[in-house]
MARDOBA-844642 format. One line per 3 residues: their letters; for each residue x, y, z of N, C-alpha, C. Coordinates in steps of 0.1 Angstrom, whole numbers. Layout:
N
A> X,Y,Z,X,Y,Z,X,Y,Z  ...
END
This chain:
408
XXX> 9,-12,0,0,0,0,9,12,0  5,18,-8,16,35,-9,10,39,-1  20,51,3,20,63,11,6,71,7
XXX> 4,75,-2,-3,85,-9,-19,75,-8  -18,62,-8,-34,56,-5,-36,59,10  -27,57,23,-28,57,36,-34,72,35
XXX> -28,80,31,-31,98,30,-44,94,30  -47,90,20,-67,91,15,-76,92,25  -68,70,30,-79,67,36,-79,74,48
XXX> -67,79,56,-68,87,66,-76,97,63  -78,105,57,-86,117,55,-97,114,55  -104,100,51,-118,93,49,-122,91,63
XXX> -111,89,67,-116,80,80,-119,95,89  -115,104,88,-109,118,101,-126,125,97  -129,125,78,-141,130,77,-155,123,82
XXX> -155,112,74,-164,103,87,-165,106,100  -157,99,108,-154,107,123,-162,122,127  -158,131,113,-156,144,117,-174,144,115
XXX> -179,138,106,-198,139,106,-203,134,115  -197,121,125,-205,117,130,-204,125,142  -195,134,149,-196,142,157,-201,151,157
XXX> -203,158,145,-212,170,139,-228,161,138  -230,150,141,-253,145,137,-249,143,148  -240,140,158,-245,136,176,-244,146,180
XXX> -239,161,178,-239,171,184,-256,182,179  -259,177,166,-271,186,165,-282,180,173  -287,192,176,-297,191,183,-309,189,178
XXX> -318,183,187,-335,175,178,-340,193,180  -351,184,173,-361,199,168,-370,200,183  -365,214,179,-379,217,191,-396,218,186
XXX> -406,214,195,-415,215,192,-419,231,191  -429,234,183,-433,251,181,-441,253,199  -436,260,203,-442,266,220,-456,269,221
XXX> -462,269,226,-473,270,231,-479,284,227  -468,290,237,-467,309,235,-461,312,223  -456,303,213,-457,314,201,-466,311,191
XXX> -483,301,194,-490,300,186,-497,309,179  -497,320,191,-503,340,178,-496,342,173  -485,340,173,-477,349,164,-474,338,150
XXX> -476,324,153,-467,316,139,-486,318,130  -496,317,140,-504,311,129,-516,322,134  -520,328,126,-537,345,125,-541,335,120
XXX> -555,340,131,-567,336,129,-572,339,113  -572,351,110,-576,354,97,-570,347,88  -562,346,89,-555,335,73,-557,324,75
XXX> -559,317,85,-568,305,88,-583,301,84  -588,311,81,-601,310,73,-597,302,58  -591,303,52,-584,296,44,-582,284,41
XXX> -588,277,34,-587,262,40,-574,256,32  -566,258,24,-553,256,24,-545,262,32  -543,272,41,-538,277,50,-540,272,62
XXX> -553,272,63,-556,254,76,-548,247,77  -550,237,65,-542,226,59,-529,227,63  -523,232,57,-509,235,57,-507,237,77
XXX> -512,246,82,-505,246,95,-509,235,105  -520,226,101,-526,211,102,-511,205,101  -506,206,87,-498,197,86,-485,200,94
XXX> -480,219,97,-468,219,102,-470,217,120  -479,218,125,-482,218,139,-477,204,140  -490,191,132,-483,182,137,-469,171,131
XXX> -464,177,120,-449,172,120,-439,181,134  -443,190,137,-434,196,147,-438,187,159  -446,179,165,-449,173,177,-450,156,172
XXX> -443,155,161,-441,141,155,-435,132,167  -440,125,174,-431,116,180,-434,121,198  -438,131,200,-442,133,212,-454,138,216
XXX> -458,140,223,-474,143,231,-477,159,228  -490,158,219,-492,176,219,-499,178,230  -493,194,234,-501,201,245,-517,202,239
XXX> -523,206,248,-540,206,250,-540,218,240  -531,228,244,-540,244,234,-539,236,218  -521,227,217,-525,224,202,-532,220,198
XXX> -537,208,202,-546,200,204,-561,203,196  -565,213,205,-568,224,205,-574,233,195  -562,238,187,-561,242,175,-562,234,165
XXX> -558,221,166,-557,216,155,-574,211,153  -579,209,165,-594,205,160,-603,212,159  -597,227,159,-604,241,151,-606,240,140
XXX> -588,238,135,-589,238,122,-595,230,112  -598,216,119,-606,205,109,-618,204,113  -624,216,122,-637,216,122,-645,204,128
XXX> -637,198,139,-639,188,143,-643,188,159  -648,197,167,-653,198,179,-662,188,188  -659,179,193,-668,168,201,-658,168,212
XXX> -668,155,219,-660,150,233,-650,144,232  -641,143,221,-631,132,220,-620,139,214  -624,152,210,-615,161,199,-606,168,211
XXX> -596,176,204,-594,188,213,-586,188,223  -590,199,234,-591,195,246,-600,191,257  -607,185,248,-621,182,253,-620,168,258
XXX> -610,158,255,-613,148,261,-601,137,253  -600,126,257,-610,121,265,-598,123,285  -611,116,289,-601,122,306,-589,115,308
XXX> -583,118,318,-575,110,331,-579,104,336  -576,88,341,-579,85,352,-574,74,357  -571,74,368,-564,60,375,-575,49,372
XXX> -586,50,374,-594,41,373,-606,37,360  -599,25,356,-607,21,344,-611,12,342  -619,2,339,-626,-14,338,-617,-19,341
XXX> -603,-20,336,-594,-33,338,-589,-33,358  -593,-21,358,-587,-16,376,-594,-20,385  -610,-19,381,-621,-24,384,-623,-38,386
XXX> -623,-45,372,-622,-55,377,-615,-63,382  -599,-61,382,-594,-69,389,-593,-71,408  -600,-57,412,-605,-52,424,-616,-60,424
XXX> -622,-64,417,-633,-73,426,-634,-87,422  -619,-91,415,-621,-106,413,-630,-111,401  -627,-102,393,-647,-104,377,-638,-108,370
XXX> -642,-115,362,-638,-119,349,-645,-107,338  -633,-102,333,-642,-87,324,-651,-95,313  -655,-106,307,-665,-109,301,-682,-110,303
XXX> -675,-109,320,-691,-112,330,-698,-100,333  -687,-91,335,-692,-86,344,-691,-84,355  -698,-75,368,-695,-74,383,-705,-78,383
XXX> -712,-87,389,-727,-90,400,-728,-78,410  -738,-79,415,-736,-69,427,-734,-78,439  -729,-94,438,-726,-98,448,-714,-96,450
XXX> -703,-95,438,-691,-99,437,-686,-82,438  -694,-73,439,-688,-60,441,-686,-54,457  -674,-49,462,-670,-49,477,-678,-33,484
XXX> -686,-28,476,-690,-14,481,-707,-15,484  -711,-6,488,-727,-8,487,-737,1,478  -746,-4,483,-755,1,466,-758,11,462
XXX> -755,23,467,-752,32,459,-746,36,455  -730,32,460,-716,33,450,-722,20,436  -726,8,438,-726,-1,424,-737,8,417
XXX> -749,16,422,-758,20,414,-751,36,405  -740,38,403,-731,50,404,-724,38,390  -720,30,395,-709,22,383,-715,15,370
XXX> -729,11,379,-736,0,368,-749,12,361  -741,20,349,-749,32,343,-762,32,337  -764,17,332,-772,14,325,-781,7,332
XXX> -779,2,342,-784,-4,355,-797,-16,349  -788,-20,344,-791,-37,344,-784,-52,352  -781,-45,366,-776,-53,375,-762,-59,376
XXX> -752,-53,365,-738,-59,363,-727,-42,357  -721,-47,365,-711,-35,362,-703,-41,345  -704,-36,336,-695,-35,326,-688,-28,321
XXX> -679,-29,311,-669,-23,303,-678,-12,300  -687,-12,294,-698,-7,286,-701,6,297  -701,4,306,-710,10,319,-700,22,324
XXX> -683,19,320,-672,26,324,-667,39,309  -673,33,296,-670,36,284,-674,49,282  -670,65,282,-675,78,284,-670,85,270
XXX> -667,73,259,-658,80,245,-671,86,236  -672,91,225,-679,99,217,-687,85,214  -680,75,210,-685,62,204,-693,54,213
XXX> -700,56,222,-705,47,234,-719,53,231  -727,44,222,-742,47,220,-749,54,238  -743,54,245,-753,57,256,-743,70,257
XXX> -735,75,256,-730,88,258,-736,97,244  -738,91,234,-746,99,226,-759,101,230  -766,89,232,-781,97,237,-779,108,249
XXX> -773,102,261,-770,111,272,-768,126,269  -763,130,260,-757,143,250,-769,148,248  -774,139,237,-789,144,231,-802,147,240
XXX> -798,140,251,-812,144,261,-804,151,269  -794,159,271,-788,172,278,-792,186,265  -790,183,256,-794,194,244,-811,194,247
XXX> -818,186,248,-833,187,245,-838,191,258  -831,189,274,-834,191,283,-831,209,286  -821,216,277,-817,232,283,-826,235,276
XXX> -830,232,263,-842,238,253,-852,243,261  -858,231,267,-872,234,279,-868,238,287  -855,239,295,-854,244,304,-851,261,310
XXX> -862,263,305,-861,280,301,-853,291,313  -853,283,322,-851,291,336,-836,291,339  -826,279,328,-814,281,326,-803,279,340
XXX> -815,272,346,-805,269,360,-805,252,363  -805,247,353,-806,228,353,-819,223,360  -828,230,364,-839,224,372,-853,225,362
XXX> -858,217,358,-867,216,351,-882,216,357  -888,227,361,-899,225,366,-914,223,360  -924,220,367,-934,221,362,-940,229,350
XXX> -942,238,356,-947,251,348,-938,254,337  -922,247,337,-921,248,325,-922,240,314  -923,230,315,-929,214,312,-946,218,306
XXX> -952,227,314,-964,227,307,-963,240,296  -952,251,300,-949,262,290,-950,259,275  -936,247,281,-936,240,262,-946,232,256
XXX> -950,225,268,-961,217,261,-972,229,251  -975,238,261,-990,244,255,-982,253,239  -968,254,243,-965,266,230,-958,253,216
XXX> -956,242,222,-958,231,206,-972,229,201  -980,222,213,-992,218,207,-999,227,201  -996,238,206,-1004,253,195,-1022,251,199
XXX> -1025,244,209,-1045,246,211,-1048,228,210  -1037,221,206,-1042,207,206,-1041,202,223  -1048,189,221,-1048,181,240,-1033,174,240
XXX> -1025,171,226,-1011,161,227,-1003,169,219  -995,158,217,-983,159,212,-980,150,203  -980,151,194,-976,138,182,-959,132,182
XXX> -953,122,178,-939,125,179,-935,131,170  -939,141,154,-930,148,145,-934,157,155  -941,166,159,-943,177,171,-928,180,180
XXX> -929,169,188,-918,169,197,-909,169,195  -904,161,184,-892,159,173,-889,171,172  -897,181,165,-898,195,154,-894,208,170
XXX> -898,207,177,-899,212,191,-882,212,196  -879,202,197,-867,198,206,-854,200,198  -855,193,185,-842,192,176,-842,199,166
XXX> -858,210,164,-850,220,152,-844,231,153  -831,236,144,-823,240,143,-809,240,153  -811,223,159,-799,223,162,-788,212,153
XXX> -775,218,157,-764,217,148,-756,204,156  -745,194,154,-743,187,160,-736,187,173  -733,202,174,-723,208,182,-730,217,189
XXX> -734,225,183,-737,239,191,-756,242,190  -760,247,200,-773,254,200,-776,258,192  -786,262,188,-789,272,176,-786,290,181
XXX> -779,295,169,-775,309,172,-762,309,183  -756,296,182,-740,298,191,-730,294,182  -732,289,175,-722,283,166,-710,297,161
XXX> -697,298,164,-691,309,160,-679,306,151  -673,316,142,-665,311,127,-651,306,134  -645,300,130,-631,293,134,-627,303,133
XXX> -624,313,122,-614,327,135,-618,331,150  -631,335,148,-637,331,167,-630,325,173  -628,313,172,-627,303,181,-615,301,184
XXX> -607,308,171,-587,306,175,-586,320,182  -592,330,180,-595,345,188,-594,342,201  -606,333,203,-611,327,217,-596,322,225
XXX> -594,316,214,-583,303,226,-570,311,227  -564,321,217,-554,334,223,-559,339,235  -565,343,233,-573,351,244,-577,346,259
XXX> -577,333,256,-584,330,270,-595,325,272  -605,337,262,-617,335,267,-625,320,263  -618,305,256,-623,298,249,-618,286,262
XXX> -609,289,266,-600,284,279,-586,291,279  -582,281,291,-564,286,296,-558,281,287  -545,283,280,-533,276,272,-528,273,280
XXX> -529,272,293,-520,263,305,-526,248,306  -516,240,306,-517,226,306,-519,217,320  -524,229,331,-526,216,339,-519,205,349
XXX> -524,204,361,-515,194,361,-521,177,356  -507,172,358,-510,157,348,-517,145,362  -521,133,358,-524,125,362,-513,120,373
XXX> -518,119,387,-505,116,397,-492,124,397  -501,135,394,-490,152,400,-497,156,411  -488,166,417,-492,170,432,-503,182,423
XXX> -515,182,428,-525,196,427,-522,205,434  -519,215,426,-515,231,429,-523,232,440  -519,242,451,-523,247,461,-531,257,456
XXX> -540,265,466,-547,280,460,-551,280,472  -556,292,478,-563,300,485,-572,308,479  -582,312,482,-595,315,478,-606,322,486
XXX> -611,335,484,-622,339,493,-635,333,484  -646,334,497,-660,334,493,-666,343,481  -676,341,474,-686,356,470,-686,362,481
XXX> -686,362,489,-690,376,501,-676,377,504  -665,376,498,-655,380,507,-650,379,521  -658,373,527,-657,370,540,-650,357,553
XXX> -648,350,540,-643,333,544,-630,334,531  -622,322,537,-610,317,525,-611,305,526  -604,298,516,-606,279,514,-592,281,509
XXX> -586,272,516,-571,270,511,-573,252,509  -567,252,497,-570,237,490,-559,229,503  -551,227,504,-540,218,513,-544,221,524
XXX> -555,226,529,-560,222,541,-574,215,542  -579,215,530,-587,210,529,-587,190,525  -574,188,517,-563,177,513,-566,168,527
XXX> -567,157,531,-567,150,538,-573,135,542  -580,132,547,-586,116,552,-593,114,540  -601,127,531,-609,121,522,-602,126,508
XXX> -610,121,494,-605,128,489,-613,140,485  -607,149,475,-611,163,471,-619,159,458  -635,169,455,-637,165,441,-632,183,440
XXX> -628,187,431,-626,203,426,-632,203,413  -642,216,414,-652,221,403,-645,231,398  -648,236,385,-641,246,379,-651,251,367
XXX> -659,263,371,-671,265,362,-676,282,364  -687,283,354,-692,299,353,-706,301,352  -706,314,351,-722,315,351,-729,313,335
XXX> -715,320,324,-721,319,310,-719,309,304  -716,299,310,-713,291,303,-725,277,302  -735,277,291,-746,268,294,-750,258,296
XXX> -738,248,294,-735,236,298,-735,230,311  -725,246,316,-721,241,331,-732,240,337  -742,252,336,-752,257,343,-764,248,342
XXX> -762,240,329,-777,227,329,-770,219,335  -761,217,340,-754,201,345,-750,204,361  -751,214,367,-747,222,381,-756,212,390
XXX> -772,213,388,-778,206,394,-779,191,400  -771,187,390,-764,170,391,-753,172,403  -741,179,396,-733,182,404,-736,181,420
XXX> -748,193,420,-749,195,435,-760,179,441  -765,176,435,-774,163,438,-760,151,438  -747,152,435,-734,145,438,-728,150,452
XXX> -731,159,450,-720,170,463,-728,158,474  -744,161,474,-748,158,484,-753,139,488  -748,135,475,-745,118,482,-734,114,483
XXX> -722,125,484,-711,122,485,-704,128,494  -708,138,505,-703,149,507,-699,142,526  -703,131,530,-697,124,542,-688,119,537
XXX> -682,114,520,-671,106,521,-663,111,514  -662,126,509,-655,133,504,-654,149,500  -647,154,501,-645,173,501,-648,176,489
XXX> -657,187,487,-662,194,475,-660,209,477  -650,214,466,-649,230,464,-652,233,448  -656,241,448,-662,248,434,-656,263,432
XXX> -646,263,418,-638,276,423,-647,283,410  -650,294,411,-652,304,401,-644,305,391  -646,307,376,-638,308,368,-639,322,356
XXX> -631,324,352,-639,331,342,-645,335,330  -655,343,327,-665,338,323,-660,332,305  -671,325,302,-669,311,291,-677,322,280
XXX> -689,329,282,-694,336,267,-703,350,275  -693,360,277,-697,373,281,-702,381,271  -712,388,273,-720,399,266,-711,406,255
XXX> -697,408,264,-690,419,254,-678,408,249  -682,396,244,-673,390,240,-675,379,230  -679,361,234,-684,357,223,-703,354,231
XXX> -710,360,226,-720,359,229,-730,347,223  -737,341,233,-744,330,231,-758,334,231  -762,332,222,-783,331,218,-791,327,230
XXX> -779,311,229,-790,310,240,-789,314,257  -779,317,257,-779,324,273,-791,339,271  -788,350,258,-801,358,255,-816,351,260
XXX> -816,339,256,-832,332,260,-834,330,273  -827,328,280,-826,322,298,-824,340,302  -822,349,295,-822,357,306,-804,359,307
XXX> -796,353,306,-781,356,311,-779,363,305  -768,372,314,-758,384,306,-751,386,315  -736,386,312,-725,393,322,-713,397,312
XXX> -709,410,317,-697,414,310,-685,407,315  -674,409,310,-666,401,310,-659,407,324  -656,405,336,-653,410,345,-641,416,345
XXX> -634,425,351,-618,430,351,-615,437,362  -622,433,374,-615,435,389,-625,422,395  -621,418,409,-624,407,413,-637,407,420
XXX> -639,426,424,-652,426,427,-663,425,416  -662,425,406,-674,424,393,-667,411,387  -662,401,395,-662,389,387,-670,380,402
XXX> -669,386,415,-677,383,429,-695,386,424  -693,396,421,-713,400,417,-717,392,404  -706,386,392,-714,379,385,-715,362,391
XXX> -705,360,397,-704,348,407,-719,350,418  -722,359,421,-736,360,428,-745,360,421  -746,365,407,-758,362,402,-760,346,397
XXX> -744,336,402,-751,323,397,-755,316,409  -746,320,418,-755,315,432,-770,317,436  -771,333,429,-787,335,435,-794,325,422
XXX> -793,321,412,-798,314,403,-797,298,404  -787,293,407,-784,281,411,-784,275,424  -779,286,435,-781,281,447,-771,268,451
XXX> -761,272,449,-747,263,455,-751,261,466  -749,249,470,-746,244,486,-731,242,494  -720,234,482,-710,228,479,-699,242,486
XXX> -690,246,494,-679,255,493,-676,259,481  -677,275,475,-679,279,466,-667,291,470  -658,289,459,-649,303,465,-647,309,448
XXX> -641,322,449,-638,331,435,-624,333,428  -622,330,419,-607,323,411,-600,345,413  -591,353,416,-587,363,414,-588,364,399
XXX> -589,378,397,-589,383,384,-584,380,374  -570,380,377,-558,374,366,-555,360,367  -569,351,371,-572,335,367,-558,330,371
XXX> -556,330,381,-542,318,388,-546,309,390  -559,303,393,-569,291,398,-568,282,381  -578,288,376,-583,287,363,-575,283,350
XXX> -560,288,353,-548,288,344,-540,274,349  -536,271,365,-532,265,370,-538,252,370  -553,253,369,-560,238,364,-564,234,352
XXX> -559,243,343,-564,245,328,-580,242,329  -585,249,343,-597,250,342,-609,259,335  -605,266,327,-612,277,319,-619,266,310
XXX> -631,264,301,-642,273,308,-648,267,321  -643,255,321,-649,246,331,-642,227,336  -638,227,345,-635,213,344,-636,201,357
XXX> -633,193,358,-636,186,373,-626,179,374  -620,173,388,-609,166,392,-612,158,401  -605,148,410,-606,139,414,-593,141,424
XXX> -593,143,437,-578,145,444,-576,136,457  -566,127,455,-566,117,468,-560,118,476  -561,114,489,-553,121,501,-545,125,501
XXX> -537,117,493,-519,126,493,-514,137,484  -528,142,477,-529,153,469,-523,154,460  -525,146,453,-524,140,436,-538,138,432
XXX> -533,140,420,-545,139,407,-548,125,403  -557,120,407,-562,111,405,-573,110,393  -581,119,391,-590,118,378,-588,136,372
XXX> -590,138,358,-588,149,353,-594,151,339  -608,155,342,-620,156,332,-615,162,318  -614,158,308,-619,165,296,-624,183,295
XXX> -623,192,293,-624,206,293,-639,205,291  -645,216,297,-661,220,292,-660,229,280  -674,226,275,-686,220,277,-688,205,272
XXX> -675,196,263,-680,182,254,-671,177,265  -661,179,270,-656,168,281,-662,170,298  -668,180,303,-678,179,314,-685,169,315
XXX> -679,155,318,-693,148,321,-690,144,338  -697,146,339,-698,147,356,-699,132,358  -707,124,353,-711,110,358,-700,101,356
XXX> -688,106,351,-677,94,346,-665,101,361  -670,112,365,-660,120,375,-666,113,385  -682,108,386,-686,103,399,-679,89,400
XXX> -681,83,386,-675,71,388,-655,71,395  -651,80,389,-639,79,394,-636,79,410  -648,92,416,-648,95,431,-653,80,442
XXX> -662,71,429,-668,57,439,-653,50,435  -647,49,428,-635,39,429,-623,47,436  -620,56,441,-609,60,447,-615,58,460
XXX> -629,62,465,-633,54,474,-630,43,477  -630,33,469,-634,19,473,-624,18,475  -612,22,467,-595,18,469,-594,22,484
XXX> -599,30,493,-595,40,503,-601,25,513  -612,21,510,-619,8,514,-611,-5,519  -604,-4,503,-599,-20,510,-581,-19,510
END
């Protein structure tokens, strides 16, 4: 071998060498930040549906390979026009506890089923699990995804129930029950079912009420802003829950969360007055507070507001009567917090999130959300964002199985 080949391959060998030090020293790509989503991507040129497209496609090759935050999330199911309980940051939840957790806690074979003999709690924790209440806890009974024929009807009879429910405070009374009846039947003694049908389901859309539906620049406006929810992510599943302190509506009491942390666990509410979802589903809530409230702590923090007068306004809060401006000191965010209490009538410890949303940001609770906190004050369950991930009845289920765990 000559001199002058050795030359080469040394040089081959030194340049090799010299690349592979240069691809182990570059650095991976950063994902695009959270905080620079106004500035890489306007709402306005987003109207655009190749402009959609295209930031569809750079959002998620930039989060290729790792977990996108909630706001992207977020955005991206703005942009495909895709808004449900499963989209988004809507869902689906957290939770330590899921059929497979279940049943191995009670010894079932997940084909069977739970009996209610073979379940270790009493009957109205199993009447809480078994949803469909045909005497056996199943998979089916735990299943809270868009796809679960009974979470679709459940939806559709929450849309058909705020229609009638003119008073806009989740309580459906009499008189209004006969309101609607006498303004469908128009002078007749019934009700046919195209009547009721034509009554309940027309002009709504699959998403939104009639007259709330708002244009996807709205809605990316919204999520800059705040006003749609927080771009704070929360804490995660079996993270310590942020501490807060908190006055009453009257100002006159404080609730500090880590003293409240202890023997039981915490459910934490996160909700508003304009927001219409919250306000038809409050009533449940508080009919939870109060079969649960010997075996676990209930706080409800104020948030703020989900669809204010001077902001994205909703039709149908116009119909119920609501209106609140968007608050900007903590006293006129306390008086619209009073006008849901005098309308709703909280029982549950109810305190008011401060102005500049530290509560609300810190639980990526805007416009609304629920949690689940076990003694050692960790997150044990962590709902889906309101209004398509609010479901309270899959939060109850999580509160009866962290029970039971505390049980045995």
């Amino acid at each position: 071998m000559t001199k002058l080949t050795l030359f080469a391959g040394g040089i081959l060998a030194c340049a090799f060498l010299f690349a592979g030090a240069a691809s182990a020293q570059t650095p991976k790509k950063t994902p695009i930040a959270v905080k620079d989503l106004p500035r890489l991507f306007d709402p306005k040129s987003l109207d655009d549906p190749k402009a959609a497209a295209a930031a569809i496609e750079r959002l998620e090759k930039s989060y290729e390979g790792t977990r996108q935050p909630e706001a992207v999330r977020m955005l991206i199911a703005i942009l495909r026009n895709s808004l449900s309980g499963d989209s988004g940051w809507f869902g689906p939840a957290d939770t330590r506890y899921d059929w497979k957790w279940l049943a191995k806690r009670c010894g079932a074979e997940s084909a069977k089923g739970i009996p209610r003999g073979k379940f270790p709690g009493g009957d109205a924790w199993f009447a809480v699990l078994d949803r469909n209440k045909d005497g056996a806890i199943t998979a089916n009974d735990l299943d809270w995804s868009d796809r679960n024929p009974d979470v679709q009807l459940m939806g559709l009879a929450n849309r058909m129930f705020r229609k009638i429910n003119t008073g806009g405070n989740g309580r459906l009374t009499r008189d209004e029950m006969l309101k609607f009846f006498e303004q469908v039947a128009k002078g007749k003694d019934h009700l046919s079912p195209e009547d009721f049908r034509d009554a309940v389901l027309g002009g709504m859309s699959g998403t939104f009420m009639p007259g709330d539906a708002p244009t996807r620049a709205m809605l990316i406006r919204g999520l800059y802003e705040g006003s749609l929810g927080s771009m704070h992510e929360g804490p995660q599943l079996d993270q310590q829950a942020p501490d807060f302190t908190l006055k009453t509506v009257d100002g006159k009491e404080t609730v500090q969360l880590s003293k409240v942390i202890g023997p039981k666990p915490v459910v934490l509410v996160l909700g508003n007055f304009t927001c219409g979802p919250f306000r038809s589903l409050y009533a449940s809530i508080e009919g939870m507070y109060h079969r649960h409230k010997k075996d676990a702590n209930f706080v409800m923090v104020y948030v703020r507001e989900a669809h204010p007068s001077d902001g994205w306004k909703m039709e149908s809060n116009t119909k119920v009567g609501v209106s609140a401006k968007q608050p900007t000191t903590l006293a006129e965010r306390q008086a619209v917090a009073g006008q849901f209490c005098e309308r709703l009538k909280p029982t549950m410890p109810f305190v008011v999130d401060e102005i500049d949303d530290p509560v609300g940001h810190a639980y990526s609770g805007m416009p609304g959300r629920l949690y689940v906190i076990d003694c050692q004050g960790k997150i044990a369950y962590k709902s889906g964002r309101g209004p398509f991930g609010f479901r309270f009845g899959e939060m109850e289920q999580a509160l009866v199985m962290a029970l039971l765990e505390l049980k045995q």
